[in-house]
Jmol script that loads the backbone (N, CA, C; Angstrom):
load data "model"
ATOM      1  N   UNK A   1      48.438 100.695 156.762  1.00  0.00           N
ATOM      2  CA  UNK A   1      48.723 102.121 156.672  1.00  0.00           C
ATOM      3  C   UNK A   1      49.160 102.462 155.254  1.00  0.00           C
ATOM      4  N   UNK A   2      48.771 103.740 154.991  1.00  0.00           N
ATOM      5  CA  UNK A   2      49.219 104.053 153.840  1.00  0.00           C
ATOM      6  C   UNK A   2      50.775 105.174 153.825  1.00  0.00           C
ATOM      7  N   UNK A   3      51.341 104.626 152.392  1.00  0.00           N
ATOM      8  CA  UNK A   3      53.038 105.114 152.604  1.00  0.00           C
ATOM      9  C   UNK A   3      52.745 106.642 152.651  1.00  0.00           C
ATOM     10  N   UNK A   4      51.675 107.302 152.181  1.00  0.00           N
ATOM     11  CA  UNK A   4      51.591 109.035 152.604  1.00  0.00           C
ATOM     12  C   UNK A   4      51.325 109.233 154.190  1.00  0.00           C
ATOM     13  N   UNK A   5      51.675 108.299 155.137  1.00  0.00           N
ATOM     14  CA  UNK A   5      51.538 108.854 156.023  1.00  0.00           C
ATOM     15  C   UNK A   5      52.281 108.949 156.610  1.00  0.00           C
ATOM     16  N   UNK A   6      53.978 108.120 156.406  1.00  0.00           N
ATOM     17  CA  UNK A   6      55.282 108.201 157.097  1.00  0.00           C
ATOM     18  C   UNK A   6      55.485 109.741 156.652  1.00  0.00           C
ATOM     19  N   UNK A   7      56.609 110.139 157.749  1.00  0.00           N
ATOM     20  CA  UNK A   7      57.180 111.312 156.980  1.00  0.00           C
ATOM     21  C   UNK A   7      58.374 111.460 156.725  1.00  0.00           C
ATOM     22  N   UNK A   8      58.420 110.262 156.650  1.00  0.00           N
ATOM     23  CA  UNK A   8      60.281 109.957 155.694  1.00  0.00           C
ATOM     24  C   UNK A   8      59.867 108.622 154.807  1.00  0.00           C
ATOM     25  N   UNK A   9      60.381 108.873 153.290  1.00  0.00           N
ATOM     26  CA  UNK A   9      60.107 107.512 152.559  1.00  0.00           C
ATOM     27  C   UNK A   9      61.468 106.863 153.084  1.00  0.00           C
ATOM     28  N   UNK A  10      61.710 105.745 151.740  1.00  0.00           N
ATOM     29  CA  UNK A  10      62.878 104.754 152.319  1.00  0.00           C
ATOM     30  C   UNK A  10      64.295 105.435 151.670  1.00  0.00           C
ATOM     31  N   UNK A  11      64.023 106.519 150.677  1.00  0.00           N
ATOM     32  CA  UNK A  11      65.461 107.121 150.321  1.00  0.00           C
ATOM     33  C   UNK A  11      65.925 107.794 151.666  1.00  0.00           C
ATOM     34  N   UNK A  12      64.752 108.852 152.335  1.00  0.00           N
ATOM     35  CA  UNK A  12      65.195 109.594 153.565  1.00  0.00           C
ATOM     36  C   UNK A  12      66.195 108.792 154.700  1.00  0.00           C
ATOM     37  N   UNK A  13      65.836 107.453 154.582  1.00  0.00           N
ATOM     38  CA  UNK A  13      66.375 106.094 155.482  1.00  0.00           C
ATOM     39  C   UNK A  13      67.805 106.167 154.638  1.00  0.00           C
ATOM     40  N   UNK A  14      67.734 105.817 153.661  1.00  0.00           N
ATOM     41  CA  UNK A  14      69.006 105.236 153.417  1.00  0.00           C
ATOM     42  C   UNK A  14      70.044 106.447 153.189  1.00  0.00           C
ATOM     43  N   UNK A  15      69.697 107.597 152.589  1.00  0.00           N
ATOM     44  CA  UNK A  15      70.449 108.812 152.877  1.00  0.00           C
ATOM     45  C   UNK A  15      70.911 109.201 154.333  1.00  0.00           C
ATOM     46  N   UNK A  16      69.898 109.130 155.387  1.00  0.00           N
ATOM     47  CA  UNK A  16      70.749 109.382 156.403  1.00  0.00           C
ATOM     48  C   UNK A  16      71.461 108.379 157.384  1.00  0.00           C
ATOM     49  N   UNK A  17      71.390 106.967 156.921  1.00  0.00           N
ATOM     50  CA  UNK A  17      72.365 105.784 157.071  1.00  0.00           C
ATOM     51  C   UNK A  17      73.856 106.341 156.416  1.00  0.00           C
ATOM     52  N   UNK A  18      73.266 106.796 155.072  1.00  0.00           N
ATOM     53  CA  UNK A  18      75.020 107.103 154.272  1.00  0.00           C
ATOM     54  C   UNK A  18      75.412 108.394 155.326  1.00  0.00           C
ATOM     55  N   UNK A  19      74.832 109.065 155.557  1.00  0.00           N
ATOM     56  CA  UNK A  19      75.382 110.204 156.586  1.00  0.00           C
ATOM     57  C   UNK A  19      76.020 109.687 157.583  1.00  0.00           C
ATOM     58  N   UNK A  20      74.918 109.105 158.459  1.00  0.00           N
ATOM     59  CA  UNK A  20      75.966 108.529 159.882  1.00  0.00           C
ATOM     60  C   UNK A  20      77.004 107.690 159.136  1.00  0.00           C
ATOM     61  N   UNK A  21      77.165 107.035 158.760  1.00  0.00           N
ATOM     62  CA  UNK A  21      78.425 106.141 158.556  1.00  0.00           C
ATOM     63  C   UNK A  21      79.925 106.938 157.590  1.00  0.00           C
ATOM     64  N   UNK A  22      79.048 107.970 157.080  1.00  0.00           N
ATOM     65  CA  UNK A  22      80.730 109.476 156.632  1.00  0.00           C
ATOM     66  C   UNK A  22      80.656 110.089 158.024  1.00  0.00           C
ATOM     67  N   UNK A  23      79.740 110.457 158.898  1.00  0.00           N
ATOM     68  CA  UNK A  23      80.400 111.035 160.071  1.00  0.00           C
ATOM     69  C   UNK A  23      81.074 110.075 160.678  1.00  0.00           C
ATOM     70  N   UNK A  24      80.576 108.863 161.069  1.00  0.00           N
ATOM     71  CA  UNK A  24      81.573 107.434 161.694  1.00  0.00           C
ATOM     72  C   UNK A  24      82.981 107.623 161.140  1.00  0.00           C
ATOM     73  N   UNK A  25      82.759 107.414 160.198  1.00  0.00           N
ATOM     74  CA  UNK A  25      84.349 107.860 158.981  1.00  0.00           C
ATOM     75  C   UNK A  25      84.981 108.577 159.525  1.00  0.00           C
ATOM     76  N   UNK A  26      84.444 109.684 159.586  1.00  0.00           N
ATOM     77  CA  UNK A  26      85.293 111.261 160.171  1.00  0.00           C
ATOM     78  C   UNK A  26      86.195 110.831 161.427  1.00  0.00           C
ATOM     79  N   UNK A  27      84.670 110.448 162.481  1.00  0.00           N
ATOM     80  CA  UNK A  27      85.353 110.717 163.921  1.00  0.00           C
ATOM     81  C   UNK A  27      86.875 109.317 163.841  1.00  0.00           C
ATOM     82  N   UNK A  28      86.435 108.737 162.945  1.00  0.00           N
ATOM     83  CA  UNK A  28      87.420 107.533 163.182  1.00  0.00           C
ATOM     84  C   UNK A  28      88.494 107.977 162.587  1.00  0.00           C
ATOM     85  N   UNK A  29      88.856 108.627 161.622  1.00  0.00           N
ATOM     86  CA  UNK A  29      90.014 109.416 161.111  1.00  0.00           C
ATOM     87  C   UNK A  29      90.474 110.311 162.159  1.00  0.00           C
ATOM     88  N   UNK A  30      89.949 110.804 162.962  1.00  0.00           N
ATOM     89  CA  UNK A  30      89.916 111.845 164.080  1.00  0.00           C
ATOM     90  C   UNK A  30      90.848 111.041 164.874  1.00  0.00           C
ATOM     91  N   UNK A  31      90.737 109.770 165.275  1.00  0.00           N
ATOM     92  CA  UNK A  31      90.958 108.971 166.231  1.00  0.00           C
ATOM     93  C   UNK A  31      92.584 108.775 166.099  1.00  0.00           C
ATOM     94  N   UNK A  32      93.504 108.426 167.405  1.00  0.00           N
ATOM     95  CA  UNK A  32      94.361 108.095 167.166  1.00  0.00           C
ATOM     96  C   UNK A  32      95.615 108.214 168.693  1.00  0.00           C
ATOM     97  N   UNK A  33      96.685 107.986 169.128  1.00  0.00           N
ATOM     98  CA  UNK A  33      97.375 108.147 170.071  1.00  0.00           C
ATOM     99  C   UNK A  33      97.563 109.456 170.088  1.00  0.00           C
ATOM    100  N   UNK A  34      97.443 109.911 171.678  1.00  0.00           N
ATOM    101  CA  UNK A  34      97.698 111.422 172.007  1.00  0.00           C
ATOM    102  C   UNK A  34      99.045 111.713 172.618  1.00  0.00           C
ATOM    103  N   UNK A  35      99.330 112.664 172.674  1.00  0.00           N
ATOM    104  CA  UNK A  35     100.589 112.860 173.712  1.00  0.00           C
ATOM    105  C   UNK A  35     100.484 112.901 174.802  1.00  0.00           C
ATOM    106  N   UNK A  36     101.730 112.271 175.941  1.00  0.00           N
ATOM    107  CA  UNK A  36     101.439 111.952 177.187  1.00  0.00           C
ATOM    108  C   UNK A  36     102.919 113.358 177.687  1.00  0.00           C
ATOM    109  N   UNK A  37     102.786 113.107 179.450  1.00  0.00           N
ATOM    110  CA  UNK A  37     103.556 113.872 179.690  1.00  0.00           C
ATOM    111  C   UNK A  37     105.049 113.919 179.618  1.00  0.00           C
ATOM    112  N   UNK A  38     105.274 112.596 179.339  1.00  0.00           N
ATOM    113  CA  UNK A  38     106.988 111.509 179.252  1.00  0.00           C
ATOM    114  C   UNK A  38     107.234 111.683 177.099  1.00  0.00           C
ATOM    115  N   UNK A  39     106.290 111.814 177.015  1.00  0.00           N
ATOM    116  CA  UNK A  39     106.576 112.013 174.913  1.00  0.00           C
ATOM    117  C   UNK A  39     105.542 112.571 174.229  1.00  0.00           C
ATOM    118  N   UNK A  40     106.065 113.317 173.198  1.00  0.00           N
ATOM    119  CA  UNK A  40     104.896 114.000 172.455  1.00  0.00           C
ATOM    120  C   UNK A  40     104.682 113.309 171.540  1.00  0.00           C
ATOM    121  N   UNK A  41     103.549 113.511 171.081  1.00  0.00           N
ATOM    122  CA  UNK A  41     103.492 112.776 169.599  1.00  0.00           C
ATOM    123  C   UNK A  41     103.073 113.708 168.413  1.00  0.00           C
ATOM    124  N   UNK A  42     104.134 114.154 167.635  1.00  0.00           N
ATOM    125  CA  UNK A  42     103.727 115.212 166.457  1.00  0.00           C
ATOM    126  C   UNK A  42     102.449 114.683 166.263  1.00  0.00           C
ATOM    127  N   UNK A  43     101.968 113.401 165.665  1.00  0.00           N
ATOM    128  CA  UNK A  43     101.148 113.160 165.118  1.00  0.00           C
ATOM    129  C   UNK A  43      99.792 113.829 165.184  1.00  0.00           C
ATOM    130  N   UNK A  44      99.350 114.057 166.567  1.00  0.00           N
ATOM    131  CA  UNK A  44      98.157 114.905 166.840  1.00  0.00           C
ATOM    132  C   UNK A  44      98.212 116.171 165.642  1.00  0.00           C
ATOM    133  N   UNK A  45      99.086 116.673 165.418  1.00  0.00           N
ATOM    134  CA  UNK A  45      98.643 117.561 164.457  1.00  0.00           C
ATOM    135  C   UNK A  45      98.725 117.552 163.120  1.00  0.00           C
ATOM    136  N   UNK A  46      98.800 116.323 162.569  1.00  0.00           N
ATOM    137  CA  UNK A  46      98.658 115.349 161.355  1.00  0.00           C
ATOM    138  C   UNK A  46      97.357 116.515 160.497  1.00  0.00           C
ATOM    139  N   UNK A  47      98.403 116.344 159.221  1.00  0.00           N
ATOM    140  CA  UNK A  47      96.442 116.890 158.292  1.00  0.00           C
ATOM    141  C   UNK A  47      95.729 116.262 158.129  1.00  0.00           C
ATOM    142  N   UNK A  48      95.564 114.638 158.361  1.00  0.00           N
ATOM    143  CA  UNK A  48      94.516 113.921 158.268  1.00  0.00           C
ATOM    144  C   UNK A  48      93.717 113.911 159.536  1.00  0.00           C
ATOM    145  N   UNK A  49      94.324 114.162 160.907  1.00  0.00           N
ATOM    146  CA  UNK A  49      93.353 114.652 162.237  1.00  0.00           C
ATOM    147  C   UNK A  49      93.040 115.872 162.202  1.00  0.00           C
ATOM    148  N   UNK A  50      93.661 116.988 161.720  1.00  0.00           N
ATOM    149  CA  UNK A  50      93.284 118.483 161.755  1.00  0.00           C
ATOM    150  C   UNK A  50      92.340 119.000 160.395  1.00  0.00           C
ATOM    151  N   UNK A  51      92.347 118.654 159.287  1.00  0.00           N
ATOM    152  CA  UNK A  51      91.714 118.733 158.314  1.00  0.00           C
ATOM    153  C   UNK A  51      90.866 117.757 157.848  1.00  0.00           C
ATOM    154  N   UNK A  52      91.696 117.126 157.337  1.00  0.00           N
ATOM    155  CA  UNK A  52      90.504 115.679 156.825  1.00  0.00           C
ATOM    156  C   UNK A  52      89.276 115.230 157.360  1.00  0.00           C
ATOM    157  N   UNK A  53      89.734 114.615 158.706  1.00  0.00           N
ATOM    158  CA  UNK A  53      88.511 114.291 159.248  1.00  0.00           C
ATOM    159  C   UNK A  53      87.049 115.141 159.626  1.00  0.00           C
ATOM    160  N   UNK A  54      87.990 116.342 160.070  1.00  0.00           N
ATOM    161  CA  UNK A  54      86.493 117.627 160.439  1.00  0.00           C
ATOM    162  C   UNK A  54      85.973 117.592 158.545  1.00  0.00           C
ATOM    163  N   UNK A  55      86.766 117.564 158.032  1.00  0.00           N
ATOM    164  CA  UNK A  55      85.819 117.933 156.845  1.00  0.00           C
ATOM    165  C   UNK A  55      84.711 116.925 156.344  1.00  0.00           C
ATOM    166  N   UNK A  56      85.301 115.731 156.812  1.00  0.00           N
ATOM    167  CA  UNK A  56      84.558 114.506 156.269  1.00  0.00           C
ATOM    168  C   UNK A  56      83.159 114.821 157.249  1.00  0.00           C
ATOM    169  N   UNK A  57      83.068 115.153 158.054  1.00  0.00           N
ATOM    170  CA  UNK A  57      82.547 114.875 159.267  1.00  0.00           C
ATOM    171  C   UNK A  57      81.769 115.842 158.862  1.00  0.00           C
ATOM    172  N   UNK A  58      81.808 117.264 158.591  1.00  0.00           N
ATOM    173  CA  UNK A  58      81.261 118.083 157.860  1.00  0.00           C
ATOM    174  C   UNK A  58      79.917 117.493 157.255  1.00  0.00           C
ATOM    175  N   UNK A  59      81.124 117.346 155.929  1.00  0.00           N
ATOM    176  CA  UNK A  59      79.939 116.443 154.917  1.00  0.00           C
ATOM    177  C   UNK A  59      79.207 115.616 154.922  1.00  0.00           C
ATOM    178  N   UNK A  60      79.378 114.396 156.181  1.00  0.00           N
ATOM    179  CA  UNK A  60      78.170 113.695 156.712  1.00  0.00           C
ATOM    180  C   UNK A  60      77.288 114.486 157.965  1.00  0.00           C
ATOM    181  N   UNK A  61      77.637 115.587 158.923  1.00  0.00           N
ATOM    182  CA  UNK A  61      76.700 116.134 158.769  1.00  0.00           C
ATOM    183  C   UNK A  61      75.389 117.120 158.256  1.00  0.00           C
ATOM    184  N   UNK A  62      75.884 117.456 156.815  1.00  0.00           N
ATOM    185  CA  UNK A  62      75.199 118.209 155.727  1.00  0.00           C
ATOM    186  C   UNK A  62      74.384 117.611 155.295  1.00  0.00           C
ATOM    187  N   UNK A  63      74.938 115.840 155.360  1.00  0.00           N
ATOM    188  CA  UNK A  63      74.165 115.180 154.413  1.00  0.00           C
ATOM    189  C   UNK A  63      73.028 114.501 155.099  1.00  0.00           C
ATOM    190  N   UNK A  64      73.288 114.554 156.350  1.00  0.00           N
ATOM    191  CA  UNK A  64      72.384 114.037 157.395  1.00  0.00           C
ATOM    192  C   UNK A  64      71.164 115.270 157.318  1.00  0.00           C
ATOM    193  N   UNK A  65      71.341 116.247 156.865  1.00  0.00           N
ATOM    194  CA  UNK A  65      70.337 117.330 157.201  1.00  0.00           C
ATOM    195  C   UNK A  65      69.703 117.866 155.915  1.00  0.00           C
ATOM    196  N   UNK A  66      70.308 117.360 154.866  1.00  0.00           N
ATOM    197  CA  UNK A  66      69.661 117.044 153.368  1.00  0.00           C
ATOM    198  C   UNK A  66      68.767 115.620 153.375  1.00  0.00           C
ATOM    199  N   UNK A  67      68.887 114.593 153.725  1.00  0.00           N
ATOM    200  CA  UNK A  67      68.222 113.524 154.298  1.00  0.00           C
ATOM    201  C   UNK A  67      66.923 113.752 154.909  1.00  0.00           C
ATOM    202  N   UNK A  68      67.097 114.833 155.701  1.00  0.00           N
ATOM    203  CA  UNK A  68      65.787 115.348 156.725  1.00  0.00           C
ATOM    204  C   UNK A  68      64.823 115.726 155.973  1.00  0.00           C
ATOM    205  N   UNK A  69      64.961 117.160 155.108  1.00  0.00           N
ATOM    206  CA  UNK A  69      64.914 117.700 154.406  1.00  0.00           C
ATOM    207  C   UNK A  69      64.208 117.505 153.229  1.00  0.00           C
ATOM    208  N   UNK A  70      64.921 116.391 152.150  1.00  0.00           N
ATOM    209  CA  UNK A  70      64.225 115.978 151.347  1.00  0.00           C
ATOM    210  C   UNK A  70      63.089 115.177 150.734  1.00  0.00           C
ATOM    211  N   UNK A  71      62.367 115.997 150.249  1.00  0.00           N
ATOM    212  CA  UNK A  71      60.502 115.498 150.196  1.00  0.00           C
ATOM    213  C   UNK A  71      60.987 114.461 149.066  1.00  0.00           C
ATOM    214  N   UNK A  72      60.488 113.102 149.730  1.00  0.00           N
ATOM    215  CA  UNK A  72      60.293 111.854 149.034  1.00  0.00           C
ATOM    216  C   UNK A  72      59.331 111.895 147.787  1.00  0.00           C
ATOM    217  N   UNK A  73      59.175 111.379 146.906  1.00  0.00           N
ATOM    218  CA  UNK A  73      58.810 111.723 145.625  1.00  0.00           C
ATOM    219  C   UNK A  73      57.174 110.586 145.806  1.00  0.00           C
ATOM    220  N   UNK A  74      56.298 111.193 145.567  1.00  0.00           N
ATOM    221  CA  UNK A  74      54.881 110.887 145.547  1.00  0.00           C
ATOM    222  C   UNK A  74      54.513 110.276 144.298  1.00  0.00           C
ATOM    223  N   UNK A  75      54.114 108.691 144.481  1.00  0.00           N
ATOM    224  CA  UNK A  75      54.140 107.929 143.356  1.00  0.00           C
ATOM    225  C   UNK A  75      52.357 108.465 142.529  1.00  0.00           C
ATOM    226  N   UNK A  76      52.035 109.048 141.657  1.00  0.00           N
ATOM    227  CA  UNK A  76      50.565 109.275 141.104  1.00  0.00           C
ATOM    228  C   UNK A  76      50.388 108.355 140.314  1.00  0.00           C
ATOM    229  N   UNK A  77      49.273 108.949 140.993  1.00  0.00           N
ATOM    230  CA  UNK A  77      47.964 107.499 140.511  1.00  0.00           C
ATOM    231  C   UNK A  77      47.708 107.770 138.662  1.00  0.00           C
ATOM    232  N   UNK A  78      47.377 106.148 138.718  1.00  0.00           N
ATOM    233  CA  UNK A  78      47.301 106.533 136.954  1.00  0.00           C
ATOM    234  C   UNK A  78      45.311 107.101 136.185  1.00  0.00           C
ATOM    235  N   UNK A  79      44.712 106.930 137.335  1.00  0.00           N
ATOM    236  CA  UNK A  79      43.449 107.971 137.147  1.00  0.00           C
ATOM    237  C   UNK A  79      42.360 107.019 137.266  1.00  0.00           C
ATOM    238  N   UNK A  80      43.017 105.594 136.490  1.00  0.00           N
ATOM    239  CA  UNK A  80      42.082 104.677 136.186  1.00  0.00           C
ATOM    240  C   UNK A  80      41.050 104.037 137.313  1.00  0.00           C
ATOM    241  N   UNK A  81      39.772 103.859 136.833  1.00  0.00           N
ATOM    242  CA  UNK A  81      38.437 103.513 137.642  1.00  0.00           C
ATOM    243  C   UNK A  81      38.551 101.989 136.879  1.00  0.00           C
ATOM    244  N   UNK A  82      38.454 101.051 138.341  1.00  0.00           N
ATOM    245  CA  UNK A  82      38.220  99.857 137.430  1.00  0.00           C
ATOM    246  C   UNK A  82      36.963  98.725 138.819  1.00  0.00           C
TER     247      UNK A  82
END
end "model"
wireframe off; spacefill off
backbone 0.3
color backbone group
């Protein structure tokens, strides 16, 4: 097969690998002990669970959809008849 016929080259691959693994990032910053009915835990409203992470998470899904998106670069031919 020829590579003009995928419709993702191998940057599209590895760009949206780096995506999932900043959203992985995110939700895992997200992550953490909740409050039960016997103790609260301020922590749930930490700026690194309320801000940080949605933002990270954000940005790997932006980047996941720039990944999609971006037309892989078409290697030209050098003309030559041999």
């Amino acid at each position: 097969m020829d590579k003009r016929d995928f419709a993702f080259g191998r940057m599209n691959f590895i760009l949206l690998a780096v995506g999932m693994a900043v959203v992985i990032i995110g939700f895992i910053l997200m992550s953490g002990a909740g409050s039960t009915d016997e103790a609260y835990n301020p922590d749930i409203f930490s700026v690194r669970r309320t801000k940080v992470a949605p933002i990270v998470c954000l940005l790997g899904f932006v980047s996941m959809i720039y990944a999609v998106v971006h037309k892989p670069r078409v290697e030209q031919e050098t003309g030559k008849e041999e």
